[in-house]
Backbone bond lengths (Angstrom), bond angles and torsions (degrees), N, CA, C in turn:
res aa  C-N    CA-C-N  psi(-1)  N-CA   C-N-CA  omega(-1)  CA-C   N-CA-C  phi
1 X - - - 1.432 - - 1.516 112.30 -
2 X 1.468 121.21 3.48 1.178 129.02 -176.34 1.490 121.77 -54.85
3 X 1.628 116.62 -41.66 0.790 136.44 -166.79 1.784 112.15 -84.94
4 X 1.483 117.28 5.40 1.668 122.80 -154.95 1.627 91.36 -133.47
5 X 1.430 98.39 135.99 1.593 108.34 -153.84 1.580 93.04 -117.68
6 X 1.826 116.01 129.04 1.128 105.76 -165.37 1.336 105.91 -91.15
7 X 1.507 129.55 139.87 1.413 121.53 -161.97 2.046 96.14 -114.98
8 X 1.440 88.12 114.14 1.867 87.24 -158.66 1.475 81.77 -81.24
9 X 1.230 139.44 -35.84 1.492 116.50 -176.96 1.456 128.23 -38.05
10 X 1.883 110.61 -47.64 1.329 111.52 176.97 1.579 98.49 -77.77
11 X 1.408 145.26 -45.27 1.491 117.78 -171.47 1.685 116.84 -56.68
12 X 1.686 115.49 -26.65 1.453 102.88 154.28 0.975 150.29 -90.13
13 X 1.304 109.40 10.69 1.326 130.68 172.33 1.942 112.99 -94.68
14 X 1.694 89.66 -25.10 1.377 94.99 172.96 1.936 121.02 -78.47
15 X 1.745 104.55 -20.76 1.214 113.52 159.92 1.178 146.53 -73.27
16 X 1.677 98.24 -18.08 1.431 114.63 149.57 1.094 153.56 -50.84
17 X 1.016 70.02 -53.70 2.018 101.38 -179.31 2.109 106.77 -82.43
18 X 1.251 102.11 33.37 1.336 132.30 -166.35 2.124 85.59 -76.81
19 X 1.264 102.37 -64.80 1.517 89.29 -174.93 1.036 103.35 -101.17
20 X 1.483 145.47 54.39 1.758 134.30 160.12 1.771 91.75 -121.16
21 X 1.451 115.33 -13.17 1.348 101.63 -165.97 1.740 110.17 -60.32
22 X 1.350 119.25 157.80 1.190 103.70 169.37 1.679 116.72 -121.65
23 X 1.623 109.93 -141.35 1.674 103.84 174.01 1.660 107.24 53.58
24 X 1.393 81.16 -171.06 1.847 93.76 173.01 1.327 125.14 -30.61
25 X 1.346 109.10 -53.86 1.594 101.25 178.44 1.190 114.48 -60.34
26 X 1.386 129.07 -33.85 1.368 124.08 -164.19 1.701 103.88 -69.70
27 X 1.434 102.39 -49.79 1.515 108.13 -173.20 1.613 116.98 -79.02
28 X 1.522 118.99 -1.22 1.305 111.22 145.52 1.438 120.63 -87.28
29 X 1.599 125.41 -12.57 1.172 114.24 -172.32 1.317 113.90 94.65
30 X 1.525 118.24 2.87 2.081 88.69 -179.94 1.376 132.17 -86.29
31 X 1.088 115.10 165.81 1.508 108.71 -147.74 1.466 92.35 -146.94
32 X 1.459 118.33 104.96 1.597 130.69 -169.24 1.619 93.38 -75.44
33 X 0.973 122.04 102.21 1.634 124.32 155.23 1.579 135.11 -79.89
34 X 1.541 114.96 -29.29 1.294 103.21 163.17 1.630 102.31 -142.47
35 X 1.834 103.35 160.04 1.455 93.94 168.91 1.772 112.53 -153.56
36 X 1.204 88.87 126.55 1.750 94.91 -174.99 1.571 104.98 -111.75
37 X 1.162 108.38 171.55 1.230 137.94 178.46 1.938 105.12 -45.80
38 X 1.388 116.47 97.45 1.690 111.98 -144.89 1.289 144.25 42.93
39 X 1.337 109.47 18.01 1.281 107.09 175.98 1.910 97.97 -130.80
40 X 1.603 97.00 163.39 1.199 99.84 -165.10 1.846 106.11 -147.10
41 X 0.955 113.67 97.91 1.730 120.11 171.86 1.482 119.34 -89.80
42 X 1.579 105.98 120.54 1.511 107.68 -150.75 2.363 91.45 -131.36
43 X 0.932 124.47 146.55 1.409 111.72 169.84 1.527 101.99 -132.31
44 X 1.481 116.15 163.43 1.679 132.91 167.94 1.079 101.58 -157.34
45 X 1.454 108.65 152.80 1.498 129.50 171.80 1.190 108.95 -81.40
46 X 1.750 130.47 141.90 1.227 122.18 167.65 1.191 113.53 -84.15
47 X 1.486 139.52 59.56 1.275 139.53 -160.30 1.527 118.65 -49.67
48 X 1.050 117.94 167.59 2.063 105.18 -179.99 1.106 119.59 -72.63
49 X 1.777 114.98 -18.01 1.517 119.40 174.46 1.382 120.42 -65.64
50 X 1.421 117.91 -19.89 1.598 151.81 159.73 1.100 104.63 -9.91
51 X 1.852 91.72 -77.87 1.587 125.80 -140.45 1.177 111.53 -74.76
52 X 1.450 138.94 146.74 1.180 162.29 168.22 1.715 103.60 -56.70
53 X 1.392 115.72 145.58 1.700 112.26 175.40 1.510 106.06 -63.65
54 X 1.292 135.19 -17.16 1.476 165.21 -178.08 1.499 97.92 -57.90
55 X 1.844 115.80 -34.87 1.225 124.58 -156.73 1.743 130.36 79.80
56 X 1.518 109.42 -10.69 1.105 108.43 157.63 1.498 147.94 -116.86
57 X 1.352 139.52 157.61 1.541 122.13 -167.05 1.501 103.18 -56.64
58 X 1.979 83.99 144.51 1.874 89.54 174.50 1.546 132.22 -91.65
59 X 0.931 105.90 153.04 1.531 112.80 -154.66 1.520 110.05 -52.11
60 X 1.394 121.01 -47.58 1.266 113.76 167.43 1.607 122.91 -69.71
61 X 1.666 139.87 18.45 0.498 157.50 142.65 1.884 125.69 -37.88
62 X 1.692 91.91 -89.72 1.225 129.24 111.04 1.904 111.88 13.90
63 X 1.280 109.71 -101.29 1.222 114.79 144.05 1.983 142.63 -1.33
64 X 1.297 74.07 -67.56 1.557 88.13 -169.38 1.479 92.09 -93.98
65 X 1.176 147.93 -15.29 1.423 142.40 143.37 1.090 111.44 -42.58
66 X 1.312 117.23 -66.18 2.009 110.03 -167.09 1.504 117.16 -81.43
67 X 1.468 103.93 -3.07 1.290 108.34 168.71 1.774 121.78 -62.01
68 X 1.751 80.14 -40.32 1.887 86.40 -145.66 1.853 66.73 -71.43
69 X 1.099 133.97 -72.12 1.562 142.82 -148.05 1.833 101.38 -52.40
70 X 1.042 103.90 -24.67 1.917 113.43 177.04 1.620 107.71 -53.78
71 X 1.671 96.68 -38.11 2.006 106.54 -164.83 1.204 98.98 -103.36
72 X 1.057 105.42 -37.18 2.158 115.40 -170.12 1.876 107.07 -38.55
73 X 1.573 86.82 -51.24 1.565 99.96 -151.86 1.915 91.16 -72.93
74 X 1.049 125.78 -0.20 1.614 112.10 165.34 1.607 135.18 -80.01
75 X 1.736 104.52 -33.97 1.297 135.05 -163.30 1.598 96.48 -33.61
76 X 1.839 110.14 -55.58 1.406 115.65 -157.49 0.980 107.39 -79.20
77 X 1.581 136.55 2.96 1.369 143.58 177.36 1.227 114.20 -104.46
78 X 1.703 126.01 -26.28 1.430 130.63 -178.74 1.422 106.64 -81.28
79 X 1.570 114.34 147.01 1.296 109.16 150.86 1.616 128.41 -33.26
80 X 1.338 119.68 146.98 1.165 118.70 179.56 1.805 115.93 -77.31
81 X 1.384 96.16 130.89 2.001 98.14 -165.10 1.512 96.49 99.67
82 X 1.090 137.15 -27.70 1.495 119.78 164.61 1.575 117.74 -72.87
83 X 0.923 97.59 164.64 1.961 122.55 -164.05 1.420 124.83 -142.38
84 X 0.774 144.51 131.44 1.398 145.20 -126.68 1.791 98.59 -143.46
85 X 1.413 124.95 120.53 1.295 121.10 -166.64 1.600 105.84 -131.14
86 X 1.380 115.47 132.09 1.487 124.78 -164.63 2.005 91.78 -72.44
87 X 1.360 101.08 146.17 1.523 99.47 -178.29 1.930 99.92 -109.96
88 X 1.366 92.10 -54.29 1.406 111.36 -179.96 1.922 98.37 -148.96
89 X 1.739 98.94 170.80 1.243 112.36 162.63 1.267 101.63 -168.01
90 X 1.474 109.19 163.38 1.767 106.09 -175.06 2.273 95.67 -126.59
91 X 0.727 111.51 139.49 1.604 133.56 160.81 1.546 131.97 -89.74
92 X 1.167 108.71 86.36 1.660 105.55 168.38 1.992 109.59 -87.38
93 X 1.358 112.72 100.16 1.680 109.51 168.52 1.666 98.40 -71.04
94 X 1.308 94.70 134.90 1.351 90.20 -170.11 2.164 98.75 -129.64
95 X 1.383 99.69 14.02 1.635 117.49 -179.72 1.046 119.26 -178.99
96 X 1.351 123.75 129.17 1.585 129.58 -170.17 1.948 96.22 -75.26
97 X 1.350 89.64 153.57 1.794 103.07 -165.58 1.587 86.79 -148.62
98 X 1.747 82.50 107.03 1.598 109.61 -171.82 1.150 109.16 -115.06
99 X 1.811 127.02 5.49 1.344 133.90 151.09 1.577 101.21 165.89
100 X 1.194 113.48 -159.10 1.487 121.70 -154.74 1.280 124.77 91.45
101 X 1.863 100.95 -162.67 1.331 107.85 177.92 1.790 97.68 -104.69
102 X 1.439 121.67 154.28 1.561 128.69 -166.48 1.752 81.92 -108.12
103 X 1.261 132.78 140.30 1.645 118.09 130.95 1.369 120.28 -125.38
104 X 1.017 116.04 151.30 1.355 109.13 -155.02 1.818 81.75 -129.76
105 X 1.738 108.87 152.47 1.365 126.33 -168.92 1.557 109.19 -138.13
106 X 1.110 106.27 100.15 1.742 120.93 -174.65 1.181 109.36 -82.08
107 X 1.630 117.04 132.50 1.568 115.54 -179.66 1.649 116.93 -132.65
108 X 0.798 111.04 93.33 1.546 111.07 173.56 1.600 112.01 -38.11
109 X 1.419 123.37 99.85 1.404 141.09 -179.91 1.704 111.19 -67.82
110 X 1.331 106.31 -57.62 1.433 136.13 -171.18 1.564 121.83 -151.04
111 X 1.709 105.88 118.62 2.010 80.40 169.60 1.593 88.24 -150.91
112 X 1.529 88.75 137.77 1.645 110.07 164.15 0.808 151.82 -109.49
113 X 1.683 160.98 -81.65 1.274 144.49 119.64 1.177 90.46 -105.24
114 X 1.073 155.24 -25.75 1.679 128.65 178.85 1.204 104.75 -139.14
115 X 2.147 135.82 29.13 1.212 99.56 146.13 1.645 85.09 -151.35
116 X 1.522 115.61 -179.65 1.110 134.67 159.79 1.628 143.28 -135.84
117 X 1.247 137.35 151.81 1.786 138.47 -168.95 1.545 86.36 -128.23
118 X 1.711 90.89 115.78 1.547 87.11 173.12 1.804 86.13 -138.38
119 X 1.262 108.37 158.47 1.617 120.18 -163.38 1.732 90.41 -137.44
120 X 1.408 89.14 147.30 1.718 107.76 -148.62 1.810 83.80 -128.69
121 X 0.956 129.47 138.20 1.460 156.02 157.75 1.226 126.99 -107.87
122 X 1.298 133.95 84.27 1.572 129.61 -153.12 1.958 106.77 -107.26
123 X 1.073 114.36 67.05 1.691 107.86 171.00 1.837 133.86 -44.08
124 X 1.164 127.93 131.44 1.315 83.37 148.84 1.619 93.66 -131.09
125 X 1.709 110.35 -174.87 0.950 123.76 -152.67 1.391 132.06 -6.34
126 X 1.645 119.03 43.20 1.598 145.47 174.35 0.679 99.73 114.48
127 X 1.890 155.30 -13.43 0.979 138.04 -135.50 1.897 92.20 -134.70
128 X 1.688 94.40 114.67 1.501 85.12 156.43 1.406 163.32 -20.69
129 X 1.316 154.15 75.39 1.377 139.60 -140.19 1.123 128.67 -146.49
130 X 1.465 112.92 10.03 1.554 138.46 174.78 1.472 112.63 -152.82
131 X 1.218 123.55 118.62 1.596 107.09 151.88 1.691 104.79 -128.06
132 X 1.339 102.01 157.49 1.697 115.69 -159.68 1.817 99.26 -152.53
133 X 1.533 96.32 143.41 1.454 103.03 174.25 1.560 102.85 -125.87
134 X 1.023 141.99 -163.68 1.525 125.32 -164.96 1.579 100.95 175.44
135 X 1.379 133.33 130.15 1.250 145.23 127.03 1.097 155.25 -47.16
136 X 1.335 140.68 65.05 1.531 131.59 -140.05 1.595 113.77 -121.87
137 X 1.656 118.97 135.74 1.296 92.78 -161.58 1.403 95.42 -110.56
138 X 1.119 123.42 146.89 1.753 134.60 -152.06 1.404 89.07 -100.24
139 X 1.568 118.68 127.99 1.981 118.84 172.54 1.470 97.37 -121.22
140 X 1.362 106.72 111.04 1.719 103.12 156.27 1.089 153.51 -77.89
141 X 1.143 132.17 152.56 1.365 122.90 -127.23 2.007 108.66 -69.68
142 X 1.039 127.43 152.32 1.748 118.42 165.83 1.278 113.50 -51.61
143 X 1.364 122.72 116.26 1.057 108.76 143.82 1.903 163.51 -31.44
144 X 1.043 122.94 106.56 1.502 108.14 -160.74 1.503 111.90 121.94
């Protein structure tokens, strides 16, 4: 990652834009709170609409959390006009999450010009309850 220059303008601009986002993120609620140089701190509520009749959040939930935070955490490292595309990722639930706050901790593993390993840490209220590693394939921007 030596070679990938972190551009703090877009990670605060990406914290901004905290309530205009729309889609999935919006309707889970995440809310990027901090962002460093590959790393990425993101939070959601497990609201009751969440929860499974089981009583706990559903897995693709879950899911679609470490997704969006899997790609997020590249933006400020890619050229600007590049886009970052999930290839694969794998999910270990490692604790049922029957409400609270979720935060999830994005880590840039590896990134190159056209791919990346970024590993996802999903807490909630201190307690471990997701871990995720992720594939992402980096597209640069068109020329012109």
């Amino acid at each position: 990652m030596a070679d990938f220059e972190f551009n703090q303008r877009i990670a605060e601009s990406m914290i901004k834009a905290n309530d205009s986002v729309g889609g999935l993120p919006k309707y889970l609620g995440v809310k990027f709170t901090e962002f460093t140089s590959g790393r990425l701190v993101a939070t959601m509520e497990a609201r009751p609409e969440l929860i499974t009749p089981m009583g706990t959040l559903h897995g693709g939930v879950m899911a679609g959390l470490v997704d969006h935070v899997l790609g997020c955490v590249l933006y400020p490292l890619m050229k600007p006009g590049a886009w970052a595309a999930t290839t694969e990722f794998k999910l270990n639930y490692l604790a049922a999450v029957k409400g609270g706050t979720l935060t999830a901790e994005s880590t840039v593993l590896s990134l190159t010009r056209r791919t990346a390993v970024v590993k996802v840490e999903v807490t909630n209220e201190g307690k471990l309850a997701c871990l995720a590693q992720g594939t992402l394939l980096v597209v640069e921007p068109k020329a012109g």
